[in-house]
KEMI-776361 format. One record per residue (C-alpha): y negated, z negated, x; residue number from 1; residue in one letter. Coordinates in pm, 1 decimal, decimal comma, always signed. Layout:
! residues N
<<Y; Z; X>; NUM; "A">,
...
***
This chain:
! residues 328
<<-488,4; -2652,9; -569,0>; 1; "X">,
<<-368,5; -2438,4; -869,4>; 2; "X">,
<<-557,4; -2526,2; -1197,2>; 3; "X">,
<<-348,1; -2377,6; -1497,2>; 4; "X">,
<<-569,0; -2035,7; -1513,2>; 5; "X">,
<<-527,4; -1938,7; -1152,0>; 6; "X">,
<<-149,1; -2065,6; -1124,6>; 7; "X">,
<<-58,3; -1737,6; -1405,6>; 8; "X">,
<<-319,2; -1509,0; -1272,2>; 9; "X">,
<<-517,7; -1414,5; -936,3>; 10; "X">,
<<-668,2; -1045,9; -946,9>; 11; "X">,
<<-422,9; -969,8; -611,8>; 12; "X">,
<<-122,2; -895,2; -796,8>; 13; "X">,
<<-56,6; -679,9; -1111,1>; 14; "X">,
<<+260,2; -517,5; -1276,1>; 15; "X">,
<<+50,9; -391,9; -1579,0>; 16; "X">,
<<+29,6; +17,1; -1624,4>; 17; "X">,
<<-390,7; -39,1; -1581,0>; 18; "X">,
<<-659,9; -214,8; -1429,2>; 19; "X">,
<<-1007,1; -299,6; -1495,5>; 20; "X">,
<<-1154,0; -101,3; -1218,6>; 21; "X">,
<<-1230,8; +257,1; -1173,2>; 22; "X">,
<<-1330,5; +407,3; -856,8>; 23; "X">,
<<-1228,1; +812,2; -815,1>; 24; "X">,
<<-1473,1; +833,9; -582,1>; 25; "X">,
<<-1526,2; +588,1; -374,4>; 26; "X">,
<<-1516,3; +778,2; -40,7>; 27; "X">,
<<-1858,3; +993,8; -178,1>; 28; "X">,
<<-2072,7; +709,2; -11,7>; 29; "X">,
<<-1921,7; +725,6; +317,3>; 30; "X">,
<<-2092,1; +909,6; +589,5>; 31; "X">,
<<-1967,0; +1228,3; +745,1>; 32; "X">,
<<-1928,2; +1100,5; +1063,0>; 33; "X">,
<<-1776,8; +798,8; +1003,6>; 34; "X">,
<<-1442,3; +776,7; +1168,3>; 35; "X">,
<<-1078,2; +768,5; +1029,8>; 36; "X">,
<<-996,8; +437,6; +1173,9>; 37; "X">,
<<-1303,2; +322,7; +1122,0>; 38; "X">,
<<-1246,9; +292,7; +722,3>; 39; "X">,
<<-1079,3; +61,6; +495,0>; 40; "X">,
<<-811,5; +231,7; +292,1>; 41; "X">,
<<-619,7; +53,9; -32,1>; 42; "X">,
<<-224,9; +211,4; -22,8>; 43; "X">,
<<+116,9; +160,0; -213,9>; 44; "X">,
<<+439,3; +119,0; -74,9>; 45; "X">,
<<+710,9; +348,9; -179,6>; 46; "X">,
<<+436,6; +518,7; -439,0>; 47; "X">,
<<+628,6; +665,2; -682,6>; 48; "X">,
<<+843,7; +372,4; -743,2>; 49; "X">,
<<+748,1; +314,4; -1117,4>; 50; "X">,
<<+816,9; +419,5; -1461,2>; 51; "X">,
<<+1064,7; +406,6; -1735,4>; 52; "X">,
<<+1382,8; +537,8; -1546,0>; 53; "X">,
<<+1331,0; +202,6; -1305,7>; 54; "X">,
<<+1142,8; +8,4; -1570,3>; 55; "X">,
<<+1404,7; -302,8; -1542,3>; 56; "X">,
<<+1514,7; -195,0; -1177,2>; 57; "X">,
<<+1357,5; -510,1; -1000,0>; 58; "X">,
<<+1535,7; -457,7; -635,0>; 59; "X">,
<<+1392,8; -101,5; -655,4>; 60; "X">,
<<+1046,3; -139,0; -851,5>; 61; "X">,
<<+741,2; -139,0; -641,6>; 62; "X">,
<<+472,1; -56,3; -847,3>; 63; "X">,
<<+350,7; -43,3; -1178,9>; 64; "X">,
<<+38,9; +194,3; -1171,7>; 65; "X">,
<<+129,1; +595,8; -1273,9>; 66; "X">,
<<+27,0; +799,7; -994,4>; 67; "X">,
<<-285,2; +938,0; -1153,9>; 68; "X">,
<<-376,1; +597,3; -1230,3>; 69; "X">,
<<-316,4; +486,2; -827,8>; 70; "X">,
<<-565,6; +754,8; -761,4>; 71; "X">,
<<-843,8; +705,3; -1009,1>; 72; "X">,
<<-833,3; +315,2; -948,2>; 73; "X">,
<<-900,8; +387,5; -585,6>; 74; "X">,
<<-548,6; +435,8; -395,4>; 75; "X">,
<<-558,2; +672,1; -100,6>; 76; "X">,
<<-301,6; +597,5; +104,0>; 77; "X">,
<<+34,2; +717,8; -55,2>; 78; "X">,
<<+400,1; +651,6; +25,8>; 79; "X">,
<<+640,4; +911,1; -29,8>; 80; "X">,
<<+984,3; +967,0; +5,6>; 81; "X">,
<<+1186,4; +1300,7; +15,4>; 82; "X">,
<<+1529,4; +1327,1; -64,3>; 83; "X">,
<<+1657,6; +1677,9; +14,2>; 84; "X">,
<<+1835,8; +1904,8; -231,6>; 85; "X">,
<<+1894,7; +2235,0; -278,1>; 86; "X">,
<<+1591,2; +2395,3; -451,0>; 87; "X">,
<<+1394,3; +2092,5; -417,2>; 88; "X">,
<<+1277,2; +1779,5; -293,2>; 89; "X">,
<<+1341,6; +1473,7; -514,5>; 90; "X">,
<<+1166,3; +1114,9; -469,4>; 91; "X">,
<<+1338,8; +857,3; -403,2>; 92; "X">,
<<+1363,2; +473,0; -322,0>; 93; "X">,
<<+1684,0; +446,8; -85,1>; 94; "X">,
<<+1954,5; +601,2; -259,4>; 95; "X">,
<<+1784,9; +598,0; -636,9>; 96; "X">,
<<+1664,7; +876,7; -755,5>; 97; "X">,
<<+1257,9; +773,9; -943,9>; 98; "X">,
<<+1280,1; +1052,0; -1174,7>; 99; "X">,
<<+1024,4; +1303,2; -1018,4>; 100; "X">,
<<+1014,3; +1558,7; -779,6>; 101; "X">,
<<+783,3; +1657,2; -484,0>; 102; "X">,
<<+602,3; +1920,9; -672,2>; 103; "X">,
<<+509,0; +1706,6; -958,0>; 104; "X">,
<<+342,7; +1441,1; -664,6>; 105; "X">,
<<+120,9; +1772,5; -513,9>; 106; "X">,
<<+67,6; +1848,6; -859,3>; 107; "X">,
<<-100,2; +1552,7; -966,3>; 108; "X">,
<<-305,6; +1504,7; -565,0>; 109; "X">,
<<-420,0; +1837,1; -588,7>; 110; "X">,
<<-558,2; +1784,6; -993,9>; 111; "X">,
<<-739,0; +1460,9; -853,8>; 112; "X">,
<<-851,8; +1590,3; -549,2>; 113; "X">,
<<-1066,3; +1884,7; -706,1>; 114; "X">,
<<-1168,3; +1695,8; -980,4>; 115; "X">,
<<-1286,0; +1493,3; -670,5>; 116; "X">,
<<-1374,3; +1710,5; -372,0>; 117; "X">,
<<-1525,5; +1403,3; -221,5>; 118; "X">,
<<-1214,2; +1231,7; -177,9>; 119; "X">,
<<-879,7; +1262,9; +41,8>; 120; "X">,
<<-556,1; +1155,1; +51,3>; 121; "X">,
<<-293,4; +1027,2; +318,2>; 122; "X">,
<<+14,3; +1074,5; +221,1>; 123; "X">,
<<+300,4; +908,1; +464,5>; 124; "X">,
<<+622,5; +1174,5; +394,6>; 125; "X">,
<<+1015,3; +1107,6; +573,3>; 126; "X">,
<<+1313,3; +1203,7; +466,2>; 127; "X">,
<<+1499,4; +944,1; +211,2>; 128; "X">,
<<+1859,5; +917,0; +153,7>; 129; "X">,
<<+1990,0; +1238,7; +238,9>; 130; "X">,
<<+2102,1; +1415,2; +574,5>; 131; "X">,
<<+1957,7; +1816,7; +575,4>; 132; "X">,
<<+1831,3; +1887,5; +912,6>; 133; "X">,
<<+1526,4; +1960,3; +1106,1>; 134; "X">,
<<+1525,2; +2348,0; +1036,8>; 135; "X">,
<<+1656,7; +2302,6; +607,9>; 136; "X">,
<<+1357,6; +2023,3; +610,2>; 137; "X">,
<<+1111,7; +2271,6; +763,7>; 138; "X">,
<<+1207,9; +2569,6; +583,1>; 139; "X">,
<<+1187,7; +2353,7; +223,3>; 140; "X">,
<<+864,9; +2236,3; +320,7>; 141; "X">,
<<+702,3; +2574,1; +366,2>; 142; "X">,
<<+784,7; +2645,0; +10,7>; 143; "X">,
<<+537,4; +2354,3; -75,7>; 144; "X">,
<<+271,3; +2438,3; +172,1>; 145; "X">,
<<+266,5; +2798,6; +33,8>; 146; "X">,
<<+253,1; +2673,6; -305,0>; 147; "X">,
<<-27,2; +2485,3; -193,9>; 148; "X">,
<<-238,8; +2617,3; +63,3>; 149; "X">,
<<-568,0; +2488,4; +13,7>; 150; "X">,
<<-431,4; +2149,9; -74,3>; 151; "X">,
<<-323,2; +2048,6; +314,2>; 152; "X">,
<<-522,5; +1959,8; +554,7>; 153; "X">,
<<-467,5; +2169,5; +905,2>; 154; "X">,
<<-530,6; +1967,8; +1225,1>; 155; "X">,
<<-606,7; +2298,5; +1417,1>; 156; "X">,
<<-817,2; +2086,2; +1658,1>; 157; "X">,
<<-569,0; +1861,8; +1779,3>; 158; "X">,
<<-761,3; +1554,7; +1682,5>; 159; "X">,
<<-588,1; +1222,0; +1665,5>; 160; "X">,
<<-858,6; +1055,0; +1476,4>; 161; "X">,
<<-1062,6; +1300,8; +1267,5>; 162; "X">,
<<-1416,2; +1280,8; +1082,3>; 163; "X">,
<<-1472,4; +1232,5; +745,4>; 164; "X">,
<<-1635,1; +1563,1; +663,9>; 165; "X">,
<<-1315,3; +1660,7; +806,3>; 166; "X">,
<<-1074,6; +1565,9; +571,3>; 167; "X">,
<<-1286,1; +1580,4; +216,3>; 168; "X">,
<<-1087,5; +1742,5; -48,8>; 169; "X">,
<<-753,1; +1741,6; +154,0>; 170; "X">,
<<-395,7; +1593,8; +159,8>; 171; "X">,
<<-316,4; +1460,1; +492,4>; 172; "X">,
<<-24,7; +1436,4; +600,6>; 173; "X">,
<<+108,0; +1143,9; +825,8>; 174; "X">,
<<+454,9; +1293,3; +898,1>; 175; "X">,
<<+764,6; +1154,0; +967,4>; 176; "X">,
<<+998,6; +1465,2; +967,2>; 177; "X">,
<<+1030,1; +1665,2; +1274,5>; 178; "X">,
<<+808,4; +1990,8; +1263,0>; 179; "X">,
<<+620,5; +1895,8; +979,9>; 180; "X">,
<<+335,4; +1824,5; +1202,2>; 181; "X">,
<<+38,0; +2011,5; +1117,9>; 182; "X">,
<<-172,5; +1707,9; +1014,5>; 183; "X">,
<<-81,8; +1364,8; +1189,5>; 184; "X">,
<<+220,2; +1197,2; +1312,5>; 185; "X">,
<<+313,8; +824,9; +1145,4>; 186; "X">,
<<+398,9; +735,1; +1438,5>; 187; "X">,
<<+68,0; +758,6; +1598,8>; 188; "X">,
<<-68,1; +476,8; +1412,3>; 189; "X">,
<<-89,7; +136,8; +1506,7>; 190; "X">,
<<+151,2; -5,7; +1255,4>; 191; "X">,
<<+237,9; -337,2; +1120,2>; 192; "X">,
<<+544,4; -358,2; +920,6>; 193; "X">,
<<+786,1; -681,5; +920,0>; 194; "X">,
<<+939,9; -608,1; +662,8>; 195; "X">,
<<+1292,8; -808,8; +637,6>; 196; "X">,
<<+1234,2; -1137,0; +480,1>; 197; "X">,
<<+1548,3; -1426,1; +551,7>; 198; "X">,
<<+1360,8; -1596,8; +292,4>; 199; "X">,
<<+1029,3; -1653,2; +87,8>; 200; "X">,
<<+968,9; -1914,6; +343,3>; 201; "X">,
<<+919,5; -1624,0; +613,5>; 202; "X">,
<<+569,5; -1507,3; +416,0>; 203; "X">,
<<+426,6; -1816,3; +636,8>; 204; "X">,
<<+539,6; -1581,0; +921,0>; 205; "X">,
<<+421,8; -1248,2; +762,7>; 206; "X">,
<<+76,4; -1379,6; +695,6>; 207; "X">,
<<+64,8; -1471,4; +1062,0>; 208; "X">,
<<+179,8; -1086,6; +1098,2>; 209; "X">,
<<-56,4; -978,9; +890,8>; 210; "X">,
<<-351,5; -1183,4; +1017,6>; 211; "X">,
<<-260,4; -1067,8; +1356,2>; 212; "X">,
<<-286,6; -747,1; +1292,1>; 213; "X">,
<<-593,8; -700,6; +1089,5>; 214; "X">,
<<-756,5; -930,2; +1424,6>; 215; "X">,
<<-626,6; -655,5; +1664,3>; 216; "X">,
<<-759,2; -351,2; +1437,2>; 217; "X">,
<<-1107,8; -572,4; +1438,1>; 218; "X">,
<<-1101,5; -589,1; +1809,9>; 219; "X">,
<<-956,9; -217,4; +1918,3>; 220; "X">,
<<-1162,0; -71,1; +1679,2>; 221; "X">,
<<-1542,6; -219,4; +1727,5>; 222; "X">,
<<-1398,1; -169,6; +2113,5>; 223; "X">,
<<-1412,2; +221,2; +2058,5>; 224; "X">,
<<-1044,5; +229,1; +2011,2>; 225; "X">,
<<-930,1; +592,4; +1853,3>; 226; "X">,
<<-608,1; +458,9; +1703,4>; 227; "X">,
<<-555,3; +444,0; +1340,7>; 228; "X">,
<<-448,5; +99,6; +1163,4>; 229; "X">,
<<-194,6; +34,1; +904,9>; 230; "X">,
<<-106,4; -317,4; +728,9>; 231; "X">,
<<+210,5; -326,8; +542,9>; 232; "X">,
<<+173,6; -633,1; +305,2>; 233; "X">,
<<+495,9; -541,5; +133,5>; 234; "X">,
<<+851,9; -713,6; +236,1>; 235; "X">,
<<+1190,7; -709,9; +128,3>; 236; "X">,
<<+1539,2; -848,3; +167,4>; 237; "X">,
<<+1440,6; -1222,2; +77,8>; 238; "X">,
<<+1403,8; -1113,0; -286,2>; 239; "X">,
<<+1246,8; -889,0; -487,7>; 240; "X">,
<<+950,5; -683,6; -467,4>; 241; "X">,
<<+700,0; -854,1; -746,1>; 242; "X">,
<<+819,7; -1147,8; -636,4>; 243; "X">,
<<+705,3; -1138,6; -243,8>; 244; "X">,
<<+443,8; -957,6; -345,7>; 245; "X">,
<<+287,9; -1170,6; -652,5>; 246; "X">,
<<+490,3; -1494,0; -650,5>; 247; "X">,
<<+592,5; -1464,5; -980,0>; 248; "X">,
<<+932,8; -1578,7; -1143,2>; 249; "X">,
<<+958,8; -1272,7; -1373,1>; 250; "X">,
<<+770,7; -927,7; -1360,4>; 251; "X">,
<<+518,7; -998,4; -1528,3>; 252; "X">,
<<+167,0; -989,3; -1411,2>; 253; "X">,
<<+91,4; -1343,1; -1545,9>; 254; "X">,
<<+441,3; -1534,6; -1533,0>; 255; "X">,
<<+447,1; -1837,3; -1352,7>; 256; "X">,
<<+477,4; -1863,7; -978,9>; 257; "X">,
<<+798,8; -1972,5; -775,3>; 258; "X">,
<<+807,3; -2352,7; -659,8>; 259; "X">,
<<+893,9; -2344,0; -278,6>; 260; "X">,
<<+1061,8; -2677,1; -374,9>; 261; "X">,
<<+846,5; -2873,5; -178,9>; 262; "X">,
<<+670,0; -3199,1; -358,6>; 263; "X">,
<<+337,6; -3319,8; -213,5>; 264; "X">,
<<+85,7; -3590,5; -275,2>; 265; "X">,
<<-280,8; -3633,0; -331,2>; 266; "X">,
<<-312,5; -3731,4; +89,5>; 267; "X">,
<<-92,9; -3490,5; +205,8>; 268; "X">,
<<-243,0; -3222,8; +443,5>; 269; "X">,
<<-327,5; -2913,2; +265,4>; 270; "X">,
<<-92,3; -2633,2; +363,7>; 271; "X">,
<<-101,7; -2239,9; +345,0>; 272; "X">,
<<+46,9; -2225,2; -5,3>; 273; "X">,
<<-139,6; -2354,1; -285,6>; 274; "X">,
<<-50,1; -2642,6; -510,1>; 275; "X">,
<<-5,0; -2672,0; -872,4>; 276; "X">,
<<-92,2; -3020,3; -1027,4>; 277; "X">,
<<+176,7; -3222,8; -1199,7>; 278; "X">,
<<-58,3; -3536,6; -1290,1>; 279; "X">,
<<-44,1; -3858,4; -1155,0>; 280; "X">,
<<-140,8; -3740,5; -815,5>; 281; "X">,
<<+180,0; -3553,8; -721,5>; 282; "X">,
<<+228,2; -3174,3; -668,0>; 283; "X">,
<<+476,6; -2911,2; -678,2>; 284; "X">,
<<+383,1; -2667,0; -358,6>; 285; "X">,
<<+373,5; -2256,2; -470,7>; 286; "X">,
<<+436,2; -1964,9; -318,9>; 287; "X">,
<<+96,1; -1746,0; -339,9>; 288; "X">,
<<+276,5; -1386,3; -281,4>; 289; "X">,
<<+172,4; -1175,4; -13,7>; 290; "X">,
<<-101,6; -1013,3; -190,8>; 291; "X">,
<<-313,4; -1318,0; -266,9>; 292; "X">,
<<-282,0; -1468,3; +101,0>; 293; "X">,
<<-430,5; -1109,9; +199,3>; 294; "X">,
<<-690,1; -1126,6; -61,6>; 295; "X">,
<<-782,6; -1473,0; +13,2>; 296; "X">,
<<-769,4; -1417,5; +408,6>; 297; "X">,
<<-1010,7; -1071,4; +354,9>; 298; "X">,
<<-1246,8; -1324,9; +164,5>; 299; "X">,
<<-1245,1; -1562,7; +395,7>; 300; "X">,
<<-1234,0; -1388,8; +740,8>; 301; "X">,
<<-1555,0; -1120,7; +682,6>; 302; "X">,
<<-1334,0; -839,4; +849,2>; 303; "X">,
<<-1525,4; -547,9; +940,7>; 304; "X">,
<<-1212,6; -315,1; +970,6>; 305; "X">,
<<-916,2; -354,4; +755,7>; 306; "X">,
<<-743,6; +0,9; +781,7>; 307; "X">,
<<-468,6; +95,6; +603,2>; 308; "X">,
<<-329,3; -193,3; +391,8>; 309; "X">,
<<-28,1; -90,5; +204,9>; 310; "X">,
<<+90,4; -302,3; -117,3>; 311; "X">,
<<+324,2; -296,3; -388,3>; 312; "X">,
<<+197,9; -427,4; -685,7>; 313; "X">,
<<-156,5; -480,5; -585,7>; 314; "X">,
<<-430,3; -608,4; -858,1>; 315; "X">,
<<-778,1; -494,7; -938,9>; 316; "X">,
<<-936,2; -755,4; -699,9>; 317; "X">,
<<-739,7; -687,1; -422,5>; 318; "X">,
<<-777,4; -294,4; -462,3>; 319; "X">,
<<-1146,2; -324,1; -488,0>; 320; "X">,
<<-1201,6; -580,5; -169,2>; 321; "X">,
<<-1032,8; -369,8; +40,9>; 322; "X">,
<<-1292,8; -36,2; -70,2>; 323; "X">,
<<-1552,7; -270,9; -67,7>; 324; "X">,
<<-1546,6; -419,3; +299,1>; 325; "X">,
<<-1665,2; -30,1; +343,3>; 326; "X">,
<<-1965,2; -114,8; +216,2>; 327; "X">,
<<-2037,8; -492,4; +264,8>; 328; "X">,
***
């Protein structure tokens, strides 16, 4: 059940432009040999989806955190998406244009990352809203790698699964455009990402996804498995971002949550959502958002191995379980 202080606020989900935490680096206490797959790894959907141009932009909004502030709060799994244009590659979310450019993202990564030489960064890159082909892709995407040569990590070795002491200091690239290949291919991973919604009813179904997967990475990965996890929590189509992702019938970090509609009473089973008390012994059923069923499954489970988990909107708590099953 929901008392009135948990049913505004839960540490999972956050639109605000801060958090309480700070952790720039985080990775420093892992050990050198410690595999890729082996760590767990906070990451935002769609990154660069915040900020004044998309400020009231609720279909398109994913997060609220600048991308210097993803970073120093302990991010390091980024989500970016290219559009192509002449001189340049834009970022985008679908067919809107966020306001920044490519350089401006390797900019900021490269500024954290030296501040930081203990840290890396994955950075998931594809092509967004736009057509150019393989060799106008390529050829643009030399002019960044020349612009920043030191910045990119170079899998000369072929690995699929590299060291730590491998990738300190870098930007790794997990690639979706053809030829850009000279770190890791997104497709390599072992992904989990149902991500069309029919309704908020179906985040019964993407817990179950969710669950699933974060049992599988547990099991492949204590098993000696070299494959590299990743945990979408995000969704769409059923309605909008905060709203999957937090519950919440506004975007606002503490705004009340969505009734599923559903009235229960004091016998009634307990379900997966929570319940917020109406008095008298009855009870209007809530949805929790996708970020607190993680949170509260991570707390509950003891997971070893979470791997990638990618979130929009996630909240101090949430960010700092996820680093902290590294150490636990």
């Amino acid at each position: 059940m929901l008392d009135a202080k948990i049913q505004y606020q839960d540490g999972a989900f956050s639109c605000e432009s801060d958090l309480d935490i700070f952790n720039p680096n985080w990775m420093s206490k892992l050990p050198e040999r410690k595999k890729l797959n082996q760590i767990s790894i906070p990451g935002t959907h769609d990154s660069m989806a915040y900020g004044k141009k998309i400020e009231f932009a609720s279909n398109t909004r994913t997060q609220s955190l600048s991308l210097k502030n993803q970073l120093n709060k302990g991010i390091r799994f980024l989500d970016i998406r290219l559009n192509y244009r002449e001189k340049f590659f834009a970022i985008h979310h679908g067919s809107i244009f966020l306001g920044f450019n490519f350089l401006e993202v390797l900019v900021d990564c490269e500024n954290f990352l030296e501040k930081n030489p203990s840290e890396f960064i994955l950075m998931r890159v594809q092509q967004e809203a736009s057509s150019a082909n393989d060799r106008q892709i390529w050829a643009m995407f030399r002019k960044y790698h020349d612009m920043f040569k030191n910045l990119f990590w170079l899998n000369r070795k072929g690995l699929v699964n590299p060291n730590i002491e491998e990738l300190r200091g870098k930007n790794v690239l997990l690639s979706e455009l053809e030829y850009v290949d000279f770190s890791l291919k997104y497709s390599s991973l072992e992904i989990q990402d149902y991500y069309s919604l029919e309704s908020l009813d179906n985040l019964k179904d993407k817990y179950i996804a969710i669950k699933d997967h974060f049992d599988k990475c547990n099991t492949d990965v204590k098993g000696g498995s070299e494959k590299i996890f990743l945990n979408h929590i995000s969704a769409k189509d059923a309605a909008f971002p905060y709203m999957i992702a937090g519950g919440r019938t506004v975007m606002k970090t503490n705004s009340p949550r969505i009734v599923t509609g559903k009235i229960l009473f004091e016998n009634d089973d307990e379900s997966l959502y929570p319940r917020l008390d109406l008095g008298e012994g009855v009870f209007a059923e809530v949805y929790p958002g996708a970020n607190k069923m993680t949170l509260d499954l991570v707390n509950k489970a003891e997971l070893k191995y979470l791997g990638i988990v990618v979130c929009d909107f996630p909240g101090s708590e949430l960010i700092q379980k996820v680093i902290n099953t590294n150490f636990d």
